[in-house]
C-alpha positions in Angstrom: 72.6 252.9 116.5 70.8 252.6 113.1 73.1 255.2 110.0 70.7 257.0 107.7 71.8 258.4 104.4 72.2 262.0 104.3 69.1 263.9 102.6 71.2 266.6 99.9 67.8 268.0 99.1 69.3 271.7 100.9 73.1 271.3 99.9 74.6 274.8 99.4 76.0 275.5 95.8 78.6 277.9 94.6 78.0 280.0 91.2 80.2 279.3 88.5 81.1 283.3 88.6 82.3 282.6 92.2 85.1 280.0 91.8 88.8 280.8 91.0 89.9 280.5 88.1 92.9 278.0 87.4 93.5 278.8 83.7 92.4 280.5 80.4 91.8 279.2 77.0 94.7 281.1 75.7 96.7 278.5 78.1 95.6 275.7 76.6 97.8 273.5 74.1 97.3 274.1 70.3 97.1 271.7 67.7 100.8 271.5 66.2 101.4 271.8 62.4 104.2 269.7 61.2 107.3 271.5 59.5 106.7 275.1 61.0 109.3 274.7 62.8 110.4 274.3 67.3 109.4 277.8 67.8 106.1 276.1 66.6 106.0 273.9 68.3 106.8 275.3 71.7 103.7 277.5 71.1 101.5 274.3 70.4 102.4 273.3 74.4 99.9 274.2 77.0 101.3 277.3 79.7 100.1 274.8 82.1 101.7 272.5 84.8 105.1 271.1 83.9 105.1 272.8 80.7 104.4 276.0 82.4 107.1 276.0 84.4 109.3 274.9 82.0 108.6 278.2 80.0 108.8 280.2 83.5 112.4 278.7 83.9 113.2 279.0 80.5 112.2 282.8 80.8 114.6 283.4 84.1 117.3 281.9 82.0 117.4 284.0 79.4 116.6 286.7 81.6 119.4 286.3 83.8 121.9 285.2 80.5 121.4 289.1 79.2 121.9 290.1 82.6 125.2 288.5 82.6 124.2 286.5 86.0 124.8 283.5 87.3 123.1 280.3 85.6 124.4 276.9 87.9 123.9 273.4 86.4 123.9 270.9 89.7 124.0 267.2 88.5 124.0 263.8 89.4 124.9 260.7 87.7 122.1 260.2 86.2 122.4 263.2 84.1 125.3 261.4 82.2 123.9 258.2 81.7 120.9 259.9 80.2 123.5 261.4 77.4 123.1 264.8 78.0 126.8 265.7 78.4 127.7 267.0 74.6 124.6 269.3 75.5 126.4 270.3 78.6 129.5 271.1 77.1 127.5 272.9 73.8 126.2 275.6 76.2 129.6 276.1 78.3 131.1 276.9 74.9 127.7 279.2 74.9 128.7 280.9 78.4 124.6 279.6 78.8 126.0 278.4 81.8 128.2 280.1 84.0 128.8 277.5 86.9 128.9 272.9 87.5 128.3 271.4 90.7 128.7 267.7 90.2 128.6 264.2 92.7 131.2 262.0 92.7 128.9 259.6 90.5 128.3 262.1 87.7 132.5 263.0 88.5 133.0 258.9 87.4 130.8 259.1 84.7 132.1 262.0 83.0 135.6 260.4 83.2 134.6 257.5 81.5 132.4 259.1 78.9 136.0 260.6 78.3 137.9 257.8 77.8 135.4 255.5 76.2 132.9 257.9 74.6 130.2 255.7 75.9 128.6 255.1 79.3 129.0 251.9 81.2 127.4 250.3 84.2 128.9 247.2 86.5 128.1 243.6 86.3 125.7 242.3 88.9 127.4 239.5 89.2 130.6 240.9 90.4 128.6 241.6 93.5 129.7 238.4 94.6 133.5 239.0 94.9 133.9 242.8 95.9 134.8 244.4 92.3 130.7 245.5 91.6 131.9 249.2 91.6 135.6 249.7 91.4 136.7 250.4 87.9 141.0 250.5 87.6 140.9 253.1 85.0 138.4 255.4 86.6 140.0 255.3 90.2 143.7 255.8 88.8 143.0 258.9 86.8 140.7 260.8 89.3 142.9 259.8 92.1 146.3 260.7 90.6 144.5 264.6 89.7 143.5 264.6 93.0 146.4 263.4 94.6 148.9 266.1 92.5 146.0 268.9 92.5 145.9 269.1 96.3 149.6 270.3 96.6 148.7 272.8 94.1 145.6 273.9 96.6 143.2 272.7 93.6 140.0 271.5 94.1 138.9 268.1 92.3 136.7 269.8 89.8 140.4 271.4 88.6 142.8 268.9 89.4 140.8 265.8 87.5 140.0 269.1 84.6 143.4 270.0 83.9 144.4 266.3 84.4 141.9 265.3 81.3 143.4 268.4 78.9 146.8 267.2 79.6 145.6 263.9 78.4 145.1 262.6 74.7 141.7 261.2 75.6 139.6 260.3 72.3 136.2 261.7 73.6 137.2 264.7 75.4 134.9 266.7 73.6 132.1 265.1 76.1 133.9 265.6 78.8 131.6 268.3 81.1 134.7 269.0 83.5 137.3 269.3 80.5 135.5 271.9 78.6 134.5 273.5 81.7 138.0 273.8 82.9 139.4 274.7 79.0 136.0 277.9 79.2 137.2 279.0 83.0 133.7 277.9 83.8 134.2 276.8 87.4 133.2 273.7 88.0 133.3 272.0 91.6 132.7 268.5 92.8 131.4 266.8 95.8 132.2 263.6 96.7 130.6 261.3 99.5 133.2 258.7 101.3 132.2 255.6 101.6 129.1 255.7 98.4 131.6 257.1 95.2 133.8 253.9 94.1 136.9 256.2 93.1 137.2 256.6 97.4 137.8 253.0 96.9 140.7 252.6 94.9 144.1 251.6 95.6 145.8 255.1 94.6 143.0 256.8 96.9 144.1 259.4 99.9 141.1 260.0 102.2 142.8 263.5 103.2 143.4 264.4 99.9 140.2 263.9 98.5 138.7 265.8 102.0 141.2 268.6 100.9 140.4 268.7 97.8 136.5 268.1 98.1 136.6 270.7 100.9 138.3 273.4 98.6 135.5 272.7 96.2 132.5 273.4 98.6 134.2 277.1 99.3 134.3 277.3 95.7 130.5 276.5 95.2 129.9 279.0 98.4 131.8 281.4 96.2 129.2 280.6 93.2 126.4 280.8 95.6 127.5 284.3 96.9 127.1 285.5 93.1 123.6 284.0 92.4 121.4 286.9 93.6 118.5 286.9 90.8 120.4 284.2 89.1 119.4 280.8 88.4 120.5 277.3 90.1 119.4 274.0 88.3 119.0 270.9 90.4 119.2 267.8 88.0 118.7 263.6 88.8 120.5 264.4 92.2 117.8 263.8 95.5 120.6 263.8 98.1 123.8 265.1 98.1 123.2 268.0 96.1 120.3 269.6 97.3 122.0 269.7 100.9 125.3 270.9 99.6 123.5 273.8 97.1 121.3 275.0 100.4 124.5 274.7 103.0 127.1 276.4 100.4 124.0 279.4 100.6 124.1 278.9 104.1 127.9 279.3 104.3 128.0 283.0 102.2 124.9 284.6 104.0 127.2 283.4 107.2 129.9 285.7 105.6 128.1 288.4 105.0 126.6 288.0 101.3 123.5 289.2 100.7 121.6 285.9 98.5 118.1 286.7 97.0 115.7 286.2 94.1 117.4 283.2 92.7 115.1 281.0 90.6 115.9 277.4 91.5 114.6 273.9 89.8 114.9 270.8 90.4 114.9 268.1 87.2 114.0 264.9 88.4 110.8 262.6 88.0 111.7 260.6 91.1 112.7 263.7 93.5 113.0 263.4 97.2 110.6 265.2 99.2 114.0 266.9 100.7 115.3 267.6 97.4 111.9 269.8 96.9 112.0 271.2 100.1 115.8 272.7 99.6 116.2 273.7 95.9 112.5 274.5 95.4 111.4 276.4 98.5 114.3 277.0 101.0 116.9 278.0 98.0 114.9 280.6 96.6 114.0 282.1 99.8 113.7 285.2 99.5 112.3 286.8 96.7 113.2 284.4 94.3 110.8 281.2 92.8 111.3 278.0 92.7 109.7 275.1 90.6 110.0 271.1 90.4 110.1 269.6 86.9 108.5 266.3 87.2 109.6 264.8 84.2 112.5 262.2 82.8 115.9 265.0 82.3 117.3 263.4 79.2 113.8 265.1 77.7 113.3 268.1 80.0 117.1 269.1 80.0 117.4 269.1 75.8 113.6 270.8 75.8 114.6 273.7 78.6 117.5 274.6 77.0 116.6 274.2 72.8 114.0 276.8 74.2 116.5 278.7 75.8 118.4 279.1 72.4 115.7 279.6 70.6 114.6 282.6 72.5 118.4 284.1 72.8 119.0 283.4 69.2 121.9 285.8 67.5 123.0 286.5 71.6 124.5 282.9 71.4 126.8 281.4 69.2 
């Protein structure tokens, strides 16, 4: 069989008139003036794509902080390595955020921002002889909260909390869970056996931290059950938080809450299709929106919220 090229002498065209249109001038970016100021500058950005979103979310914020309704910051580890946490703790003190959902790797992380006032990361090369991942100092404070919190019925966002304000830590100040736990912000953590290195350690109790941890998923079903036309922020976390945000929803509507019109985001450049899928579409179901922030969070995070402040101005101080 001999192939012929196609004649496209009687292709059908579509006016100009006819097609949809994506966006309007008035969308575009503008040319930015230096020293006029972030306000400025915020209205040089194009209402398009990322940025777009970023002003929708930045819009639900504010919305809901004058509402006085819920606005929960979900992070992973990364979000502490990027040096976001005095940010964190700034709009705690601001009541900007009302709620913490952390891992167990952002849980480490915070601890030994605390004690060091700097991040750290392991040596390859202790690969080799089993010690890549378990750090004394870590694993001994977080284990000894949660091993005296759980016979108080706390959960490990309180326990390792009041643990760090008993302490005379240098770099408390950064500490996300400490000044949660100092504002009454609740703040709940979710550890997964087996992948967070403080499970590790000598002073660990598997039933403890299962107590514990367990008493800290009703809490975040409890946050959850207050988020009706609130917001929920997803950031650097592609697996364990997305599941646990969508199954502590899960948990309340079981119970009888009535869950709608949040606006949910997820903050991550490298998100998992499953992340999307449960913060973006399934968490703000129904009646809510949802957007995915496809950019680096130690820029996104600081941008988001500088245009949060900026738009609440004298409402925060």
């Amino acid at each position: 069989m001999t192939i012929k090229p196609l004649s496209f002498t009687k292709i059908k065209t579509v006016p100009l008139s006819k097609r949809r249109v994506d966006s309007d001038s008035k969308d575009f970016a503008a040319p930015y003036k230096a020293g006029t100021g972030f306000e400025s500058f915020l209205c040089s950005l194009p209402n398009l794509g990322c940025a777009g979103d970023l002003f929708h979310l930045r819009d639900a914020i504010v919305s809901a902080h004058r509402r006085g309704q819920q606005v929960i910051l979900a992070c992973g580890g990364h979000v502490f390595d990027s040096g976001l946490s005095p940010l964190i703790c700034r709009l705690i003190e601001q009541k900007v955020i009302t709620g913490i959902a952390l891992t167990g790797a952002a849980l480490e992380q915070d601890i030994e921002i605390a004690m060091l006032g700097q991040t750290v990361s392991a040596n390859e090369r202790a690969l080799s002889d089993g010690t890549h991942c378990i750090t004394e100092e870590t694993g001994c404070l977080i284990n000894d909260a949660i091993n005296y919190g759980v016979s108080e019925n706390w959960g490990i966002g309180q326990s390792v909390g009041k643990r760090l304000l008993e302490s005379d830590l240098e770099h408390l100040d950064h500490s996300v869970i400490a000044t949660a736990i100092r504002y009454g912000i609740p703040v709940s953590v979710h550890p997964a056996i087996g992948a967070d290195a403080f499970g590790m350690h000598p002073a660990a109790h598997g039933e403890s931290i299962g107590a514990s941890g367990f008493r800290d998923f009703r809490l975040l079903a409890g946050m959850m059950a207050e988020a009706s036309n609130g917001v929920v922020i997803n950031v650097a976390s592609s697996v364990v938080m997305p599941r646990v945000l969508l199954q502590a929803v899960d948990a309340a509507r079981n119970l009888g809450k009535n869950i709608e019109g949040i606006t949910s985001a997820v903050i991550d450049p490298a998100a998992s299709s499953s992340a999307i899928t449960d913060v973006v579409t399934r968490l703000s179901h129904p009646n809510g929106k949802g957007y995915w922030l496809s950019g680096p969070d130690e820029i996104l995070v600081p941008l988001l919220f500088a245009a949060v402040l900026e738009a609440l101005g004298d409402e925060v101080v």
